[in-house]
N, C-alpha and C positions, 0 to 999 in steps of 0.2 A: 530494641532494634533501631537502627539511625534510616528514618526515611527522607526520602529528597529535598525536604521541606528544612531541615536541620544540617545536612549536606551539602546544599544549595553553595556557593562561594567557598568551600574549602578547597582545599590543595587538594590538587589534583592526584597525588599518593591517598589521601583521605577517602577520593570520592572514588577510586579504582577499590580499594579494600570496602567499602561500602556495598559499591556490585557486587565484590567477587561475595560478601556473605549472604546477598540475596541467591545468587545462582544458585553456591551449595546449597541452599534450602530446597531451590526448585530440583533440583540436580539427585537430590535424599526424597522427594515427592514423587518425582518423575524421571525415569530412567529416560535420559535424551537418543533417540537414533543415532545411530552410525548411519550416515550416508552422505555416499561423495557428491553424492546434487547439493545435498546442505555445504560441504566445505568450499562446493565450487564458489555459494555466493560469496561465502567468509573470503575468502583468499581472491577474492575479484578485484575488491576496493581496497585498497590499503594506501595508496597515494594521491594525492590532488594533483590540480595545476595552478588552481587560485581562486580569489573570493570574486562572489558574484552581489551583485541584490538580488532582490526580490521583483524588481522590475526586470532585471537582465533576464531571472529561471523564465517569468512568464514569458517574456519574447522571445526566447530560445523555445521556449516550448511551444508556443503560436506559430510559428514555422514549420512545423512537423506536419503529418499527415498523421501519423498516431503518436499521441502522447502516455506511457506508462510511466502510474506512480506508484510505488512501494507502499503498503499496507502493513503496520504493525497491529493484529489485528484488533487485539485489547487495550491498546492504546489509543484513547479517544483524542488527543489531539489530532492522532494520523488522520481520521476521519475528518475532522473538522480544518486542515489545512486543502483535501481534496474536496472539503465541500466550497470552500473559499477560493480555488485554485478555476471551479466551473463559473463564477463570476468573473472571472480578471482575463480568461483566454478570450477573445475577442478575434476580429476578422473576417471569421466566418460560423459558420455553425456546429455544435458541438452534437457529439451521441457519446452516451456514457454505457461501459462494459462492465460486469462487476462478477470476479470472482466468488463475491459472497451468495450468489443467484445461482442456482445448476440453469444452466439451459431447456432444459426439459420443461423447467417454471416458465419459459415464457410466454405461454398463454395466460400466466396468471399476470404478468407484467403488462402485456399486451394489453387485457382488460381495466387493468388498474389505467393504463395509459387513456384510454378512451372513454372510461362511462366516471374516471372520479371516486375509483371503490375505497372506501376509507381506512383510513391509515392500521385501524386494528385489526380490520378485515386481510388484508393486506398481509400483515405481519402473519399473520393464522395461517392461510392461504399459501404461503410460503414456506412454512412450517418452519420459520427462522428460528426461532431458542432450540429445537430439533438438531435440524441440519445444519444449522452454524453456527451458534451458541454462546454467540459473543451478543454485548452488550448491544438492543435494536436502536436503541435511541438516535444517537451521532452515524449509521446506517440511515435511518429514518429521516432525518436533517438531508442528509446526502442526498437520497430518492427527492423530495418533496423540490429543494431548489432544480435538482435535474428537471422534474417534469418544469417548471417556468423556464429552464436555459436551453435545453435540450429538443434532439429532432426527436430523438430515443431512448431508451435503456433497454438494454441487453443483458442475460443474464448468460455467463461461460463455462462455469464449471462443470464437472461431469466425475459422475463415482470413474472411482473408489476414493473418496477424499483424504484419508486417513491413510493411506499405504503410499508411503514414502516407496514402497520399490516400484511404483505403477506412477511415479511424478511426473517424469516425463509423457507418458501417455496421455497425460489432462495438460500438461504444454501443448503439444499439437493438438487435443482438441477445442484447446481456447485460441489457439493462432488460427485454424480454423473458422471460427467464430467472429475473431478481429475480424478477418478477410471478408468475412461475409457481411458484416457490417461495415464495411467499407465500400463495397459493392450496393449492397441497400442505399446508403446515405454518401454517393460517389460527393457530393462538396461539402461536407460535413467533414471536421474532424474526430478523427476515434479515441476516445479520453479513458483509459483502461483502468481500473483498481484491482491490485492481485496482493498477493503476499509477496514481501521483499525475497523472499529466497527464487521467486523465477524471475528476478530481474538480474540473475549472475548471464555476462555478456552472450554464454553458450547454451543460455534456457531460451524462455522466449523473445529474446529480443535478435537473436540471431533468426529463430523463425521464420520473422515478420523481414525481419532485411533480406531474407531471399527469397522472398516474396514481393520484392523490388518495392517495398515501403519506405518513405523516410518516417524512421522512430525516434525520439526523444524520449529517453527516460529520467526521472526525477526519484533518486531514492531520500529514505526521511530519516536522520536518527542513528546511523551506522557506527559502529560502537569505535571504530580503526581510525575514521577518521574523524571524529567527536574528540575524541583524546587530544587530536594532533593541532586543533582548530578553537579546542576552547581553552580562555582567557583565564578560567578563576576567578571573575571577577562578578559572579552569577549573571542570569540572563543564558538566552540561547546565542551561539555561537548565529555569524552571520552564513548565508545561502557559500557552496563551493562550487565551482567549477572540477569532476572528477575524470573526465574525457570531453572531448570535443561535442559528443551525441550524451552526455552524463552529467546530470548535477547532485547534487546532497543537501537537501535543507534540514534543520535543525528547531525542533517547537518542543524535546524532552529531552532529557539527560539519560546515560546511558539507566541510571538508578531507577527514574521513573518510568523506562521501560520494564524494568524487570519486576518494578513491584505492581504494576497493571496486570502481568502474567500471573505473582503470584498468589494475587487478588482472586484472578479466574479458576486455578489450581484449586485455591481452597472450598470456591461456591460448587466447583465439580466433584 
């Protein structure tokens, strides 16, 4: 099997027929849902406006009142570009939101927040390989710089996690959540980590706008416009510009998101 590492700078026919043999793998593993929340994100982004830096995403996003970034969530660069992203926002004060947390946990975030409860206690106490099952580590990276940059950490999700027909119901309860954390930490900005599928324009980020927030959102890695943006020439394509309130940054190839997935697939 040709993985990203041997993919890397080929022709972009090469590196699409690369993906597409990983999907059907995962696709013959795992029978994908039908649901039109999932198409909504797909068919949201498919066009740019133009390229940004990586200085521009940050100051666009420093401007905001809430900032949401897209989450791929076994891809450990996603993690490691949000954990990098709570250093570089500056201005004012941050509080970090995290889908991978149920709400329900935070008294256990709360405590960790105050007395210093150590990192494995933590993870336990969370019942993280459990309830979210993805790799803790680049999580754990995440948490540990929040507590030095952060007012807070909030934890948003809420069962049913797994029922794609109940998605929108844990949208409004994390826009709920946003709100109240923004209430909590009135000059603080709300720095959000979710999964890229509730960042399609009609999930939660419309929410939070009529709820009269300004939102910034920053998706990572989107496969429509990856294609459209990269070079050939290896390396990650540079930061886009994808709306006014929307950017796209670029730290994996479409290849190296899928085989993070089917990484996970196999250890489940």
């Amino acid at each position: 099997m040709a993985t990203s590492a041997t993919v890397r700078g080929a022709s972009a026919l090469a590196q699409r027929a690369a993906v597409a043999r990983v999907e059907q793998a995962i696709r013959s593993a795992v029978r994908p849902p039908r649901s039109r929340y999932l198409a909504e994100f797909a068919e949201a982004f498919r066009e740019f406006e133009g390229r940004l830096t990586e200085a521009e995403v940050v100051a666009r996003a420093a401007s905001a009142d809430i900032v949401l970034v897209g989450d791929y969530h076994s891809l450990a660069a996603c993690q490691k570009f949000m954990t990098a992203l709570l250093g570089r926002l500056g201005g004012r004060a941050n509080v970090l939101g995290l889908e991978a947390v149920y709400s329900a946990a935070q008294p256990i975030l709360d405590e960790w927040w105050r007395n210093g409860m150590d990192e494995d206690s933590l993870r336990s106490q969370l019942r993280f390989a459990r309830d979210w099952g993805y790799e803790w580590s680049p999580y754990g990276k995440l948490l540990a710089v929040a507590r030095r940059e952060c007012q807070g950490v909030w934890g948003l999700d809420s069962e049913p996690r797994f029922d794609l027909r109940r998605v929108r119901v844990r949208d409004r309860h994390m826009a709920e959540r946003i709100l109240e954390m923004r209430r909590a930490h009135p000059e603080a900005r709300a720095v959000v980590f979710v999964g890229e599928s509730h960042l399609a324009p009609g999930h939660l980020p419309m929410l939070l706008r009529s709820a009269g927030e300004r939102v910034f959102t920053i998706l990572q890695n989107v496969d429509a416009l990856y294609w459209q943006v990269a070079d050939g020439e290896g390396g990650n394509p540079a930061p886009i510009s994808v709306a006014g309130e929307v950017a796209c940054v670029f730290n994996a190839s479409p290849l190296e998101k899928y085989e993070s997935y089917q990484e996970y697939l196999e250890r489940w």
